[in-house]
Residue frames relative to the residue before (quaternion, step in Angstrom):
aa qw qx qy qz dx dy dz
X 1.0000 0.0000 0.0000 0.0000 0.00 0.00 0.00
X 0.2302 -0.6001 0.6850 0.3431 3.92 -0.91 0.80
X 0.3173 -0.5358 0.6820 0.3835 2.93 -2.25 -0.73
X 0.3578 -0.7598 0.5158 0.1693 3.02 -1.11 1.25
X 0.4456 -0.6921 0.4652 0.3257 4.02 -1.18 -0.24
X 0.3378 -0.7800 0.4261 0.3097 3.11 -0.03 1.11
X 0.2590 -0.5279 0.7180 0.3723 4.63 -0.72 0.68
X 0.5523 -0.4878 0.6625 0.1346 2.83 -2.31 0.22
X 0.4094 -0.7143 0.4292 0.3713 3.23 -0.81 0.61
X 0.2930 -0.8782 0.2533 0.2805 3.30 -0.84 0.69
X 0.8417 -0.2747 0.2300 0.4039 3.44 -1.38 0.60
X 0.0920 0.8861 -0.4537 -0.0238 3.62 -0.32 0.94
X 0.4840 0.5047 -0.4212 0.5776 3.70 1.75 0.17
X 0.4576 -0.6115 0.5559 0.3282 3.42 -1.19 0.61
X 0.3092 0.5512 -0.6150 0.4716 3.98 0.75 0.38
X 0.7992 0.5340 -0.2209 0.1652 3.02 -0.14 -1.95
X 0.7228 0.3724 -0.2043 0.5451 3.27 1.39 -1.16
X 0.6009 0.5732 -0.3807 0.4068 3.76 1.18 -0.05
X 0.4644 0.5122 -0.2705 0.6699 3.30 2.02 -0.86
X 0.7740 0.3622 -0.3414 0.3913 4.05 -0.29 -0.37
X 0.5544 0.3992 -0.4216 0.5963 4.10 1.49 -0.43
X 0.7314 0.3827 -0.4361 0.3584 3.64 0.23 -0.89
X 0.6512 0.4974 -0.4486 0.3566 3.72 1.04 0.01
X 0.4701 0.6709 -0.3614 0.4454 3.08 1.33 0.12
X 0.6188 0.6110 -0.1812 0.4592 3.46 1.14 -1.20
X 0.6485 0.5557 -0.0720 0.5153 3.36 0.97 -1.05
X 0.5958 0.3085 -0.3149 0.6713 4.03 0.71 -1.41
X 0.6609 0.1883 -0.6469 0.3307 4.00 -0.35 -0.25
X 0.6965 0.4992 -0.4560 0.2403 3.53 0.20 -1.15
X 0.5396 0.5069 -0.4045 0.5370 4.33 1.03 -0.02
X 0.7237 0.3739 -0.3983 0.4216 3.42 0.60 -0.94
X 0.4643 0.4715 -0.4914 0.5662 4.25 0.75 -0.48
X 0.7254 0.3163 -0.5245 0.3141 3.46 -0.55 -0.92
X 0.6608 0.5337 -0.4322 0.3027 3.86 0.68 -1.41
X 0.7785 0.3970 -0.3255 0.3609 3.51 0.75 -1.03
X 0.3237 0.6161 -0.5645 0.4439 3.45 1.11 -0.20
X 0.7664 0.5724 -0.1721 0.2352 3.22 -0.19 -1.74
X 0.8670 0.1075 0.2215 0.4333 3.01 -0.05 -1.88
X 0.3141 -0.7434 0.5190 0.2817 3.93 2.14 -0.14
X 0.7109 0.5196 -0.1765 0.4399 3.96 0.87 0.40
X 0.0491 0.7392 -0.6715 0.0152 4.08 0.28 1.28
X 0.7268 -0.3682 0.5639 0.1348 2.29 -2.33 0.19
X 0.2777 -0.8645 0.2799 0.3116 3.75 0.77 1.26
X 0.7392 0.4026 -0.3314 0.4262 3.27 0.53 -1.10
X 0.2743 0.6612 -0.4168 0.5602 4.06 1.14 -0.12
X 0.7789 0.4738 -0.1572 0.3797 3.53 -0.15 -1.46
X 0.7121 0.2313 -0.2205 0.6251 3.59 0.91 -1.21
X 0.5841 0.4667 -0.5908 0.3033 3.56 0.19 0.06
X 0.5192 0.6436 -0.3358 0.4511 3.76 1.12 -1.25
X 0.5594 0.7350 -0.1970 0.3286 3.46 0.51 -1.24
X 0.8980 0.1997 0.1564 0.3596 2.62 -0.19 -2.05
X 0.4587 0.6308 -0.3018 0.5484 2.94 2.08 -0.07
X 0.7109 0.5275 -0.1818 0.4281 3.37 0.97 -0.97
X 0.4934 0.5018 -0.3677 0.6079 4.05 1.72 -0.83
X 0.7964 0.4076 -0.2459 0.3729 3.87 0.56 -1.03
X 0.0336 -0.8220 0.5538 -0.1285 3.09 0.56 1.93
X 0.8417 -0.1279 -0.2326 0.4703 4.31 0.90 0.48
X 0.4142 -0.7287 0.5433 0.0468 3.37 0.15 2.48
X 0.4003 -0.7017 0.5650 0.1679 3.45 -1.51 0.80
X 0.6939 -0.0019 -0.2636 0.6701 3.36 1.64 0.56
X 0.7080 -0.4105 0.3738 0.4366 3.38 -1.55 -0.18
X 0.6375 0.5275 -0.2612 0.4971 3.71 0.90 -1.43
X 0.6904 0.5325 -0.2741 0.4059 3.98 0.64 -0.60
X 0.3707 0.5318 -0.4602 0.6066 3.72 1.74 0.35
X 0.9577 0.2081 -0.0905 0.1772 3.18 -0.02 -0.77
X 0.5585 -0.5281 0.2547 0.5868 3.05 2.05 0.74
X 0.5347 -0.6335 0.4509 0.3309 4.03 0.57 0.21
X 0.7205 0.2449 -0.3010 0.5748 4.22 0.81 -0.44
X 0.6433 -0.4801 0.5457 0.2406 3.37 -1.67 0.64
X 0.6368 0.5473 -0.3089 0.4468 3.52 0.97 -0.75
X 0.4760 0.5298 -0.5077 0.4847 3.66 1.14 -0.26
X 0.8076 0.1360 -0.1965 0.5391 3.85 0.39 -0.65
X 0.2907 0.7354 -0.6057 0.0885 3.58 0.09 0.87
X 0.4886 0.5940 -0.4908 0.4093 3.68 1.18 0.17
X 0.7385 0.4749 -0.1648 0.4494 3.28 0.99 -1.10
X 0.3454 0.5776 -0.4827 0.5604 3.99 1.92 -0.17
X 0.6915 0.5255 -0.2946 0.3986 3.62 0.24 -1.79
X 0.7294 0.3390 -0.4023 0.4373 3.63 0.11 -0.99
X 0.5578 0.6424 -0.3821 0.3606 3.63 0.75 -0.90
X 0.6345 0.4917 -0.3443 0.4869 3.54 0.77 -1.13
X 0.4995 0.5405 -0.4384 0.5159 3.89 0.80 -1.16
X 0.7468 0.4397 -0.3381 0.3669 3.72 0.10 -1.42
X 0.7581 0.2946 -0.1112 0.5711 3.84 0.63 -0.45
X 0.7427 -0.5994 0.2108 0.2113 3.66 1.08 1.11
X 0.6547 0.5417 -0.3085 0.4276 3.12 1.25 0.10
X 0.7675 0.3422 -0.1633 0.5169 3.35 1.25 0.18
X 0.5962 -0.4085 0.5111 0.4652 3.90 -0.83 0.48
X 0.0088 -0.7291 0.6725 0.1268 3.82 -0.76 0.69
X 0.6591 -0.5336 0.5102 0.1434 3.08 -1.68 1.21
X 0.2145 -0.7456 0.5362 0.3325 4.12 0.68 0.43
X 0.6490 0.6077 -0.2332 0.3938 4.20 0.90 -1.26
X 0.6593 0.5777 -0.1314 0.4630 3.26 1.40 -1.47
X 0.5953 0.5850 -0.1703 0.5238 3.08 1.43 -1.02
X 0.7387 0.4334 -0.2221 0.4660 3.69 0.26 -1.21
X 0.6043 0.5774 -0.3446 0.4274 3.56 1.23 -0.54
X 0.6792 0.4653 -0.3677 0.4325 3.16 0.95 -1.86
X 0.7388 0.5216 -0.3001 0.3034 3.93 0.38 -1.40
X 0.8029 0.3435 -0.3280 0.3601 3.19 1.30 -0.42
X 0.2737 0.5947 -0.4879 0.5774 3.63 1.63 0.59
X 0.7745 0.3510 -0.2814 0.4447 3.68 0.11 -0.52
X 0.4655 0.4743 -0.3827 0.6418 3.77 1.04 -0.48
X 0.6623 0.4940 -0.3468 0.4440 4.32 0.05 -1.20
X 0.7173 0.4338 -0.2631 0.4776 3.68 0.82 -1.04
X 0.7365 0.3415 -0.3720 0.4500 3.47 0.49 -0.51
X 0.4901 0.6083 -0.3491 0.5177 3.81 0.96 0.03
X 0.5449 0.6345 -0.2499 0.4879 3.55 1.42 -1.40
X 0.6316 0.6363 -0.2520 0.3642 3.31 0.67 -1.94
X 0.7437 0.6004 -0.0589 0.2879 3.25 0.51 -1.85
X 0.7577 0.4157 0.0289 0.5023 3.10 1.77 -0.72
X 0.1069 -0.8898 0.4194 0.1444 3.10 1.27 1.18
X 0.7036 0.4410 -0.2984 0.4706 4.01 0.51 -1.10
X 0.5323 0.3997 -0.5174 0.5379 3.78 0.79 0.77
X 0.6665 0.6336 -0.2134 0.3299 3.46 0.71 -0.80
X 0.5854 0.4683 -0.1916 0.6335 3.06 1.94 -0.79
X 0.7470 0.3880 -0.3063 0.4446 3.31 0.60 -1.11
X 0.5502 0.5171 -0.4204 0.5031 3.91 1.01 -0.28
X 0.6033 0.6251 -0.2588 0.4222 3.55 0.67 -0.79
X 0.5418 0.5156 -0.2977 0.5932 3.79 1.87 -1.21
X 0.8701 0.3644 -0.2109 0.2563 2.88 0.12 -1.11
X 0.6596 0.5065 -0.3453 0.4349 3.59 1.54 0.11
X 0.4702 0.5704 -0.4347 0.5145 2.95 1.77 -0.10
X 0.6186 0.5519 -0.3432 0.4415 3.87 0.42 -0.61
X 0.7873 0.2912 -0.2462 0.4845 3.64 0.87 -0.94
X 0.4195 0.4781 -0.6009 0.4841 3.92 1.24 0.22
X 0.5522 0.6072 -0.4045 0.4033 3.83 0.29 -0.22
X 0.7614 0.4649 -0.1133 0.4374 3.35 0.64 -1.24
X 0.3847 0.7321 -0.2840 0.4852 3.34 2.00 -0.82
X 0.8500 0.2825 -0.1065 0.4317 2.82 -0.03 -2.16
X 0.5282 0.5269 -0.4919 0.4487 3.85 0.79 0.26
X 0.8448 0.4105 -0.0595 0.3382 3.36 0.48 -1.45
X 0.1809 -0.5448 0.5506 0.6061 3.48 1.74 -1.48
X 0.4945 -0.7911 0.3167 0.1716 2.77 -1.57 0.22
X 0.5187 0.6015 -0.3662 0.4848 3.52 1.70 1.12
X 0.5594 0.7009 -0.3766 0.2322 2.80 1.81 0.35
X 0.6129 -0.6901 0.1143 0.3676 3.51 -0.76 0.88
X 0.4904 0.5674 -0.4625 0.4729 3.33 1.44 0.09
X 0.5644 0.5199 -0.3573 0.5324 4.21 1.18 -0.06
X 0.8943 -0.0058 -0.2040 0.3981 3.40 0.55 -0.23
X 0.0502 0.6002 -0.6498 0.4637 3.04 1.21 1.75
X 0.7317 0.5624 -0.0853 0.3755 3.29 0.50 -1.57
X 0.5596 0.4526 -0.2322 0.6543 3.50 1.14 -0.83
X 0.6043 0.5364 -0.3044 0.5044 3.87 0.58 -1.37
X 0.7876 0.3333 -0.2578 0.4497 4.29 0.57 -0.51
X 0.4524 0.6406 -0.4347 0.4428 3.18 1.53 -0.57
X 0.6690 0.4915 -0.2493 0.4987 3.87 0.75 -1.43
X 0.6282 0.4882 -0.3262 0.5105 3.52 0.60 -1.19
X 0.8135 0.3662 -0.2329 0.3872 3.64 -0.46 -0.93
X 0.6187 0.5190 -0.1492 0.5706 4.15 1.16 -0.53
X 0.7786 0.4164 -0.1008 0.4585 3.39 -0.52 -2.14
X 0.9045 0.2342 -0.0717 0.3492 3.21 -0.25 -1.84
X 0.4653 0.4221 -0.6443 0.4362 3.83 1.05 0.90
X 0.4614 0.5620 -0.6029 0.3283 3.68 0.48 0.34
X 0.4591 -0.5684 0.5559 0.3963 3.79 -1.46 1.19
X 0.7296 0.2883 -0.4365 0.4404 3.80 -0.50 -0.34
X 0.1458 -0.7577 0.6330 -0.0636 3.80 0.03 1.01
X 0.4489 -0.5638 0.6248 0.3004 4.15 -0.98 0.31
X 0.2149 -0.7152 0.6645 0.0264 4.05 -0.68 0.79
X 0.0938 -0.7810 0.6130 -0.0740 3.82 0.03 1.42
X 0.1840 -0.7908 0.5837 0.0116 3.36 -0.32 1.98
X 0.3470 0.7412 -0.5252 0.2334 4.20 -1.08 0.46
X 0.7643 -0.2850 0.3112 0.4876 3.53 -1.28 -0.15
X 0.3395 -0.6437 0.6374 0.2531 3.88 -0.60 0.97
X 0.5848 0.6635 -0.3439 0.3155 3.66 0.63 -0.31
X 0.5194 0.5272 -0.2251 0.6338 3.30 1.49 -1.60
X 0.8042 0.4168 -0.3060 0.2931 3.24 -0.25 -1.38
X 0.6258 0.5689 -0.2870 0.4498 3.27 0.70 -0.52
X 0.7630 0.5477 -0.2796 0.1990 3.37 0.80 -1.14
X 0.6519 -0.4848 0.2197 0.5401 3.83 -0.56 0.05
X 0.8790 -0.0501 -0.2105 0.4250 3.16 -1.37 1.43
X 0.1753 0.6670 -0.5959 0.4115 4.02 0.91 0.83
X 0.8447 0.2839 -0.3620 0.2735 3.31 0.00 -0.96
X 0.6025 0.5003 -0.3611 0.5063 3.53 1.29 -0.87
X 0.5594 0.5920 -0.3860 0.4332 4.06 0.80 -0.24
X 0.6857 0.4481 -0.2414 0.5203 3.25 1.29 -1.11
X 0.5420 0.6128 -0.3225 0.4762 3.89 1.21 -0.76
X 0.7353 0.5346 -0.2197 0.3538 3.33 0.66 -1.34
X 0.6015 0.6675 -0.2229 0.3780 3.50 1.48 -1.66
X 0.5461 0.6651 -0.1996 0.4686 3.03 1.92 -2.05
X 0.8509 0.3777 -0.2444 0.2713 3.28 0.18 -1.50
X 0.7184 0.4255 -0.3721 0.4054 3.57 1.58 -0.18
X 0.3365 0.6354 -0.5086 0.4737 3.64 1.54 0.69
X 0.6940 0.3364 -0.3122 0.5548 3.92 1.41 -0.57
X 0.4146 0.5612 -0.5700 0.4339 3.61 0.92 0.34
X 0.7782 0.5552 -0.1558 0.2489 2.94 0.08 -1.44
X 0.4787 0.6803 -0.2650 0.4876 2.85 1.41 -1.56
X 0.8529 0.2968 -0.1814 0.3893 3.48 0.12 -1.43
X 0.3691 0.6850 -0.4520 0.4362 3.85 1.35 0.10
X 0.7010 0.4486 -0.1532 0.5328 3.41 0.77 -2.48
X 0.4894 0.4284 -0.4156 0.6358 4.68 0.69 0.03
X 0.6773 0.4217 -0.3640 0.4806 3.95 -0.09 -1.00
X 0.8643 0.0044 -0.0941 0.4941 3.54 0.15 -0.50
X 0.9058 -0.3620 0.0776 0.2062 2.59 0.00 2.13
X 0.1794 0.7627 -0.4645 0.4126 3.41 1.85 0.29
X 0.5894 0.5408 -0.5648 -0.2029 3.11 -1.34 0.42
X 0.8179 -0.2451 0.1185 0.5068 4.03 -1.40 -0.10
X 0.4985 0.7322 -0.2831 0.3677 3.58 0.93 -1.00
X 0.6477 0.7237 -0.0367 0.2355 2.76 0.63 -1.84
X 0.6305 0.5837 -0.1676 0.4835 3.10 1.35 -1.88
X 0.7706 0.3116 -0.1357 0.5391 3.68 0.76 -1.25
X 0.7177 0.5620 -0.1810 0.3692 3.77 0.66 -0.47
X 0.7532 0.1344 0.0136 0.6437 3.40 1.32 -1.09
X 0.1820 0.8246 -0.5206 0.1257 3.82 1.14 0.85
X 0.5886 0.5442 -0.3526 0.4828 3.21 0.97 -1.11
X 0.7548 0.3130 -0.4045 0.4108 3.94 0.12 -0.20
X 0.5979 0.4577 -0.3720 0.5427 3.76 0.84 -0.18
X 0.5330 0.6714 -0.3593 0.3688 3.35 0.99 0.29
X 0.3523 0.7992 -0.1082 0.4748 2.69 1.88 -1.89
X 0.8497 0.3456 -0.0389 0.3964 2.91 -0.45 -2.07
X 0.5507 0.5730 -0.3891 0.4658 3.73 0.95 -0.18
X 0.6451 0.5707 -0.2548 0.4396 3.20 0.70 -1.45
X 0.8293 0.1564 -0.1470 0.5159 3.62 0.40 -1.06
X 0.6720 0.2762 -0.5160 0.4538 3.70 0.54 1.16
């Protein structure tokens, strides 16, 4: 007999699933700060971000994100910070809001959308050759952000050790992290996400915390 992993059931209030993209948004914007910092993520964090981002049309909603809540539980935590219930990170913050500010700008702009869309099709290829954390995938992911995202004037500024940053493949690691905070981003808008929301309807994304 194997042992099997049990999936979580999935999220069935639209809180829940607006509370489970915006944790997404958030674990990239913790995981940039760590590697800024310290050149060091939280691994399984990492492949969820990742692999969330190659999985551009999931055969459910719960299958972006690996099926347990615990895949984004760095990004649950920051969320709670985001809705008062936690010491907020001031860095962690400015990332998450400005990945969401990048996505609605994204939105606006169909012929990026297409051309981002090329260019993840090309690297779901490269996935399935390589897996899909390998560094030649999010080199690749890391230009997708570079060549799209960052010709936008209000660019994300990724503060940390000039050392890290500099070093080999930091920056595409940091590009890549970026570019699934704009995955997400656009998941938590698909269902009904929107900015309002955050300050207006806290008390139900609360809710949804509590019971994931």
């Amino acid at each position: 007999m194997t042992d099997s992993v049990p999936i979580h059931r999935a999220p069935e209030s639209p809180a829940a699933r607006q509370a489970i993209a915006l944790a997404g948004v958030f674990q990239a914007a913790h995981l940039v700060d760590e590697l800024a910092r310290t050149g060091q993520v939280d691994s399984r964090a990492w492949d969820t971000q990742i692999t969330a981002t190659l999985e551009t049309n999931p055969p459910t909603f719960e299958s972006i994100y690996g099926g347990h809540p615990n895949n984004l539980r760095l990004g649950l935590e920051t969320l709670e910070a985001v809705l008062g219930r936690r010491q907020a990170n001031p860095v962690v913050m400015r990332y998450g809001f400005s990945l969401m500010l990048l996505m609605n700008k994204l939105r606006t702009q169909p012929d990026m959308m297409d051309a981002l869309g090329t260019h993840l099709t090309r690297i779901q290829g490269q996935a399935e050759h390589f897996g899909p954390t390998h560094e030649n995938v999010v080199a690749s992911l890391g230009e997708a952000y570079q060549q799209t995202l960052s010709t936008f004037k209000n660019r994300i500024v990724v503060q940390g050790d000039p050392s890290l940053l500099q070093s080999r493949m930091m920056p595409e690691r940091v590009r890549a992290c970026l570019l699934s905070g704009i995955r997400f981003g656009l998941l938590w808008h698909q269902q009904g996400g929107r900015r309002w929301k955050l300050i207006f309807q806290r008390g139900s994304l609360k809710r949804a915390l509590d019971t994931l």
